[in-house]
BABARO-217851 format. One record per residue: x, y, z of N, C-alpha, C in turn. Coordinates in nm, 3 decimals, padded with zeros to 5 digits, always signed. Atoms other than C-alpha are relative to their C-alpha. Example, Ala and Ser with C-alpha at 12.3 -4.5 7.8 and 13.67 -1.06 7.14 Angstrom:
+---------+---------+---------+---------+---------+---------+---------+---------+---------+
:     n_u :     n_v :     n_w :    ca_u :    ca_v :    ca_w :     c_u :     c_v :     c_w :
+---------+---------+---------+---------+---------+---------+---------+---------+---------+
: +00.089 : -00.119 : +00.000 : +01.230 : -00.450 : +00.780 : +00.090 : +00.120 : +00.000 :
: -00.082 : -00.119 : -00.006 : +01.367 : -00.106 : +00.714 : -00.077 : +00.109 : +00.073 :
+---------+---------+---------+---------+---------+---------+---------+---------+---------+
This chain:
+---------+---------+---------+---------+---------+---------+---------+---------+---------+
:     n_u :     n_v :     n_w :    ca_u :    ca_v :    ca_w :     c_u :     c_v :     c_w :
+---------+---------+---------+---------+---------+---------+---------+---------+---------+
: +00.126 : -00.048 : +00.057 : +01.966 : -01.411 : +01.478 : -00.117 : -00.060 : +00.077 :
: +00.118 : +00.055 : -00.015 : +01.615 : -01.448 : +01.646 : -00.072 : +00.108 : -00.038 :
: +00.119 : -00.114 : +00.041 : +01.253 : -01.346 : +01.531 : -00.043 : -00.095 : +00.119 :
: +00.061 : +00.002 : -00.088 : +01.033 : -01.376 : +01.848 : -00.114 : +00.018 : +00.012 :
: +00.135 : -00.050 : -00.033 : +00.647 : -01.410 : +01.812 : -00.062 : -00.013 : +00.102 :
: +00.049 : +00.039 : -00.130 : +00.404 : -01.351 : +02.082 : -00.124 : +00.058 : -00.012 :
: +00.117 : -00.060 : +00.042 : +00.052 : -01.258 : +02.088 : -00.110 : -00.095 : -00.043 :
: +00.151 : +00.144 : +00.013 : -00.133 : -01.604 : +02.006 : -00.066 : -00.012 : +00.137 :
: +00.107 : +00.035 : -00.092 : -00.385 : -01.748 : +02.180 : -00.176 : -00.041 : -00.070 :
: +00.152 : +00.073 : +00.001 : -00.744 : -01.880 : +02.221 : -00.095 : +00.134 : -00.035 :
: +00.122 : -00.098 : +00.010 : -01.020 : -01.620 : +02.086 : -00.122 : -00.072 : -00.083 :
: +00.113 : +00.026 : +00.052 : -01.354 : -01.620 : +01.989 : +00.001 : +00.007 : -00.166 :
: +00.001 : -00.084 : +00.133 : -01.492 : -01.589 : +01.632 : -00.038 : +00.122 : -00.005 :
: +00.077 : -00.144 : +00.009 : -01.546 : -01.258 : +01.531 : +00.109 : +00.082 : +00.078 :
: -00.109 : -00.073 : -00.076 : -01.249 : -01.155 : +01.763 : +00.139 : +00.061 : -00.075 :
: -00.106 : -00.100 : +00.104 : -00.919 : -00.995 : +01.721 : +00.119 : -00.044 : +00.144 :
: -00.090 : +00.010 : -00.095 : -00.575 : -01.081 : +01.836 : +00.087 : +00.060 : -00.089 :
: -00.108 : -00.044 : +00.074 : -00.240 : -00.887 : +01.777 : +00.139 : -00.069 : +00.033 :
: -00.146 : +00.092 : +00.041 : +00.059 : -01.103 : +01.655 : +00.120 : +00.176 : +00.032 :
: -00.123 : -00.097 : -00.023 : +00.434 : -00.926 : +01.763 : +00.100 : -00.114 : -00.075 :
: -00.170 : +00.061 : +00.040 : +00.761 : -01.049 : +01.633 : +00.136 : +00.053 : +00.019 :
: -00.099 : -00.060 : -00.050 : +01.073 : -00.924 : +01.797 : +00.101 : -00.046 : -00.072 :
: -00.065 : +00.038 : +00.047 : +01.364 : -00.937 : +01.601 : +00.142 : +00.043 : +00.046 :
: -00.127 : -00.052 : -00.049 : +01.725 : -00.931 : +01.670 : +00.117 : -00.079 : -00.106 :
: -00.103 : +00.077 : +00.072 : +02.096 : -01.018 : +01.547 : +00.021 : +00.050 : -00.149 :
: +00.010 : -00.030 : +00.131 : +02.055 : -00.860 : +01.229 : -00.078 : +00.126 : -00.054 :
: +00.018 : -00.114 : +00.050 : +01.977 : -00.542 : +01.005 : -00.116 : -00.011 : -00.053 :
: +00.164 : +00.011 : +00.025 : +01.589 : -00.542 : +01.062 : -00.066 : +00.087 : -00.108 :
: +00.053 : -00.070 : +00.130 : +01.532 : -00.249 : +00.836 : +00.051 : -00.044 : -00.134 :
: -00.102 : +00.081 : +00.209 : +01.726 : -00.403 : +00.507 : -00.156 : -00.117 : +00.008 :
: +00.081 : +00.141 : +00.019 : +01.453 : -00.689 : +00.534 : -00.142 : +00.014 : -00.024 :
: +00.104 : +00.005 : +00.014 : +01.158 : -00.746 : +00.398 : -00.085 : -00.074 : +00.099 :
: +00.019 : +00.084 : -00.111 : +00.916 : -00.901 : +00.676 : -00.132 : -00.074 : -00.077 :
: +00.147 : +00.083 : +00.004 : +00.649 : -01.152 : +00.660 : -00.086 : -00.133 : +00.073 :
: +00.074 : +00.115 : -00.085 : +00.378 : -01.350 : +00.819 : -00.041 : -00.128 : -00.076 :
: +00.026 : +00.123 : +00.079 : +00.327 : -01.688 : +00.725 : -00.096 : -00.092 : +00.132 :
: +00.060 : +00.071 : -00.078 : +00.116 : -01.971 : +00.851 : -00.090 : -00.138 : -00.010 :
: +00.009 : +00.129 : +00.046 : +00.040 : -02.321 : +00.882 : -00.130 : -00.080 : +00.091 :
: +00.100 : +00.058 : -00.110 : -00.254 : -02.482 : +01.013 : +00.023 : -00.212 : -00.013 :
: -00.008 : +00.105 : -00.072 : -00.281 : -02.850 : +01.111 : -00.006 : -00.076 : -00.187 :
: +00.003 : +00.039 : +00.121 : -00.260 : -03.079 : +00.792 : +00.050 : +00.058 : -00.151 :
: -00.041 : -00.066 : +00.095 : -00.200 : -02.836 : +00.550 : +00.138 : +00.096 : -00.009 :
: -00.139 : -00.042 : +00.050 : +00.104 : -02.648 : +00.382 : -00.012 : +00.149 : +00.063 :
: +00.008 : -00.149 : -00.032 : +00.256 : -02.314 : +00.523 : -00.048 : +00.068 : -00.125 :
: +00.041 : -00.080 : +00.099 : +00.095 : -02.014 : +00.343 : +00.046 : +00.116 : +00.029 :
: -00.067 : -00.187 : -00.020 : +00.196 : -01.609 : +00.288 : -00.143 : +00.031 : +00.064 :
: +00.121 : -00.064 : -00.059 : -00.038 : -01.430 : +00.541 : -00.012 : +00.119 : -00.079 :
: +00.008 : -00.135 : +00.030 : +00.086 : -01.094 : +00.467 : +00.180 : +00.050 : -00.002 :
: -00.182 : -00.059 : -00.005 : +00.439 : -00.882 : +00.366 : +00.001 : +00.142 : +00.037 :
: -00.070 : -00.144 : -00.039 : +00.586 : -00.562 : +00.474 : +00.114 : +00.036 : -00.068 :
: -00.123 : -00.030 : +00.043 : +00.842 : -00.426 : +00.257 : +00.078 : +00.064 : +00.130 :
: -00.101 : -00.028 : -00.083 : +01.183 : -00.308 : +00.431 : -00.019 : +00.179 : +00.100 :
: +00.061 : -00.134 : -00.037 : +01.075 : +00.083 : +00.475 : -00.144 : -00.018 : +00.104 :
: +00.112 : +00.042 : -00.102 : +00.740 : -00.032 : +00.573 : -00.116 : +00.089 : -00.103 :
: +00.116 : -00.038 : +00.126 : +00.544 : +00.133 : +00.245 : -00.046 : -00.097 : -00.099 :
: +00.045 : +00.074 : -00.001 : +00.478 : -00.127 : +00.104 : -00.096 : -00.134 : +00.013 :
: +00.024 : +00.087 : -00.062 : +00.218 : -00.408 : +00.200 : -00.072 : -00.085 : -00.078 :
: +00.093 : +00.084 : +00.108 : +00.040 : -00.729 : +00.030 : -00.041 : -00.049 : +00.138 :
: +00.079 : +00.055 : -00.055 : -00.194 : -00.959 : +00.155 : -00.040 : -00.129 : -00.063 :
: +00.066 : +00.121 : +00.080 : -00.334 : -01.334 : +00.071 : -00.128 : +00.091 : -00.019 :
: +00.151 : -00.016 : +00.006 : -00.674 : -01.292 : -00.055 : -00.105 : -00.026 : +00.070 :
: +00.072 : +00.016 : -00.107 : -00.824 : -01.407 : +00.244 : -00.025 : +00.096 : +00.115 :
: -00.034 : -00.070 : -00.108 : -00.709 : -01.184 : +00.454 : -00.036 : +00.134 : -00.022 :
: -00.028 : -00.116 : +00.014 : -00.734 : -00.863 : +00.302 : -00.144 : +00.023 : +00.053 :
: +00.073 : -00.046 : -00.100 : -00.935 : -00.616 : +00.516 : -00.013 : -00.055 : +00.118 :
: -00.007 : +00.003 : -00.116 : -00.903 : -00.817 : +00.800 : +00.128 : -00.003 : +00.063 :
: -00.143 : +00.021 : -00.079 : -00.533 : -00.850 : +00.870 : +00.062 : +00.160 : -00.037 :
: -00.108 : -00.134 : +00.033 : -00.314 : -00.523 : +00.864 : +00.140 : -00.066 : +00.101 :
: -00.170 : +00.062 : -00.024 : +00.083 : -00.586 : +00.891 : +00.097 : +00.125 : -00.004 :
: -00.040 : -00.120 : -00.023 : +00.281 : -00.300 : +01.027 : +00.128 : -00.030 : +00.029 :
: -00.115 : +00.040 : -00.032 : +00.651 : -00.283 : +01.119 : +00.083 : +00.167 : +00.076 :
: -00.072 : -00.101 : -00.074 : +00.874 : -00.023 : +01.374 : +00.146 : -00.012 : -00.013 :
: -00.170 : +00.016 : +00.064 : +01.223 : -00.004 : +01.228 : +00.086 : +00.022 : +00.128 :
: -00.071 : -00.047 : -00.121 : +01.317 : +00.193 : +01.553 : -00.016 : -00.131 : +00.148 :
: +00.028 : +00.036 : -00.143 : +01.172 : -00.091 : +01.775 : +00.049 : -00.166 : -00.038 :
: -00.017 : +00.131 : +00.055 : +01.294 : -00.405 : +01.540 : -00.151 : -00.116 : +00.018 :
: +00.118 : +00.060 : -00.011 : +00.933 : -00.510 : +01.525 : -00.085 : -00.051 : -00.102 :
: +00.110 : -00.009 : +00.104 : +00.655 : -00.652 : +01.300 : -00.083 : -00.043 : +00.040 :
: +00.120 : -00.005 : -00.108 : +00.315 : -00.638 : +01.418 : -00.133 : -00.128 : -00.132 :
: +00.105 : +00.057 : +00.069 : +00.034 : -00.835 : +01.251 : -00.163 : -00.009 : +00.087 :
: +00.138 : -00.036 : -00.035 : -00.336 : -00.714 : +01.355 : -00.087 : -00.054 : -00.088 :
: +00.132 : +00.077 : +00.067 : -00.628 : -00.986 : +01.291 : -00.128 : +00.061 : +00.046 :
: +00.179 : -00.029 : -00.033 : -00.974 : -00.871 : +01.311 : -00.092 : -00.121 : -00.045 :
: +00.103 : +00.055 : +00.022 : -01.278 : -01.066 : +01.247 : +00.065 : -00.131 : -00.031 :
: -00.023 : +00.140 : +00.022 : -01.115 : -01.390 : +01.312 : -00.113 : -00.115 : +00.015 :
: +00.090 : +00.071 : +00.027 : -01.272 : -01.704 : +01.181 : +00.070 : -00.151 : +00.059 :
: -00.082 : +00.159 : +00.020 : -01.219 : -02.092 : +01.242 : +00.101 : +00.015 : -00.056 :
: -00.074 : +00.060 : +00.083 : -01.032 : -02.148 : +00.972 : +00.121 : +00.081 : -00.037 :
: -00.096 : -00.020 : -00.080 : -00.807 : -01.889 : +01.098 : +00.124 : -00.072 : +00.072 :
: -00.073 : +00.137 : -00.139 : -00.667 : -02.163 : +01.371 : +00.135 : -00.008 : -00.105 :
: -00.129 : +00.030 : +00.038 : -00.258 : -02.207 : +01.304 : +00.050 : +00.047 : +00.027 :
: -00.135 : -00.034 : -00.092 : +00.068 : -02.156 : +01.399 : +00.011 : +00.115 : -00.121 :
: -00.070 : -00.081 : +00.077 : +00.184 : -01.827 : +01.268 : +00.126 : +00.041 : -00.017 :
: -00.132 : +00.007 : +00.014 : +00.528 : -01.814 : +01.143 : +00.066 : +00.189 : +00.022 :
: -00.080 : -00.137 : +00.030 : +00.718 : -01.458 : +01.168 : +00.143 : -00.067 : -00.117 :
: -00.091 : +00.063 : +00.094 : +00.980 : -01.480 : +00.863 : +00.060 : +00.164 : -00.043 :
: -00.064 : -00.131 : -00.006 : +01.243 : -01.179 : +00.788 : +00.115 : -00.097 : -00.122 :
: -00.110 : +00.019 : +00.074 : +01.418 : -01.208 : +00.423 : +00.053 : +00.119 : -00.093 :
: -00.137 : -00.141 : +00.076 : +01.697 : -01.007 : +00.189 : +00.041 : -00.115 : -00.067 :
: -00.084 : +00.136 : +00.105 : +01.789 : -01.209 : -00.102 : -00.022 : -00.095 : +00.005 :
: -00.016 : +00.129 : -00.042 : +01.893 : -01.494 : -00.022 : -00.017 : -00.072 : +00.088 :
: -00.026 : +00.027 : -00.168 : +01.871 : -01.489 : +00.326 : -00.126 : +00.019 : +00.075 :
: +00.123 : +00.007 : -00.071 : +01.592 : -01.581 : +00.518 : -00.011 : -00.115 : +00.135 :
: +00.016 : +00.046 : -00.183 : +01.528 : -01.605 : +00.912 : -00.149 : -00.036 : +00.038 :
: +00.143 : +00.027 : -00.042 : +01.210 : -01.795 : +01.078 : -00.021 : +00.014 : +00.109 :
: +00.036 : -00.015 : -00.176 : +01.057 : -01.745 : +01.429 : -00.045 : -00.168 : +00.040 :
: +00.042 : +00.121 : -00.008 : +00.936 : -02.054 : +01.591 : -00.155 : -00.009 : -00.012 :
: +00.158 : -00.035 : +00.031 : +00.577 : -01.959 : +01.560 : -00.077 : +00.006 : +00.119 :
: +00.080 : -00.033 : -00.097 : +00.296 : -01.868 : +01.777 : -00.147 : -00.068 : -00.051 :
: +00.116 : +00.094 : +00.070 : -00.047 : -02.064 : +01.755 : -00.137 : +00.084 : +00.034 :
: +00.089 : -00.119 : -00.002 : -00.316 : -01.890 : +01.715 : -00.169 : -00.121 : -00.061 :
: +00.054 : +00.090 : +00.024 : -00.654 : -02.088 : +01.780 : -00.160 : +00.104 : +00.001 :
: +00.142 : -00.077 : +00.010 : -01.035 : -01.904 : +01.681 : -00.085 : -00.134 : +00.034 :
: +00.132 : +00.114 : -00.061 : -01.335 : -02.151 : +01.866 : -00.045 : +00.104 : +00.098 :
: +00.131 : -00.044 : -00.062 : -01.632 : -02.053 : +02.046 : +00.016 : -00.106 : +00.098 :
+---------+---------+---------+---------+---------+---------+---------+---------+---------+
């Protein structure tokens, strides 16, 4: 099993970067997907979910309207599109793929908003 993010990096505020997560080893459509994310001191948090179909979607309350969380069943993918990133943005974003019981993590991608 790997999830594979890629797509961090250094942006401005006010910018926009798009998170990927490549997944393999396992029956990507059965799974619910989700972004998670941990900044420096503080506890991981739910960014955003994708049910298994991909109709589905939530959001923290922070995020909503600026993050959209998409997923390509055919391409074993889940996408996560930030807009109007802020500081307090800054953190490693986790990719996370679960079913039940069973839950796979990526190693994360860091994702830093400064001017």
């Amino acid at each position: 099993v790997q999830l594979v993010e890629s797509g961090g990096g250094l942006v401005q505020p006010g910018g926009s970067l798009r998170l990927s997560c490549a997944a393999s080893g396992f029956t990507f459509s059965r799974y619910v997907m989700n972004w998670y994310r941990q900044a420096p001191g503080k506890e991981r948090e739910l960014v955003a979910s994708i049910s298994s179909a991909g109709g589905v979607t939530t959001y923290a309350d922070s995020m909503k309207g600026r993050f959209t969380i998409s997923r390509d069943n055919a391409k074993n993918t889940v996408y996560l599109q930030m807009n109007s990133l802020k500081p307090e943005d800054t953190a490693v974003y986790y990719c996370n793929a679960a079913y039940g019981k069973l839950a796979y993590w990526g190693q994360g991608t860091q994702v830093t908003v400064s001017s």
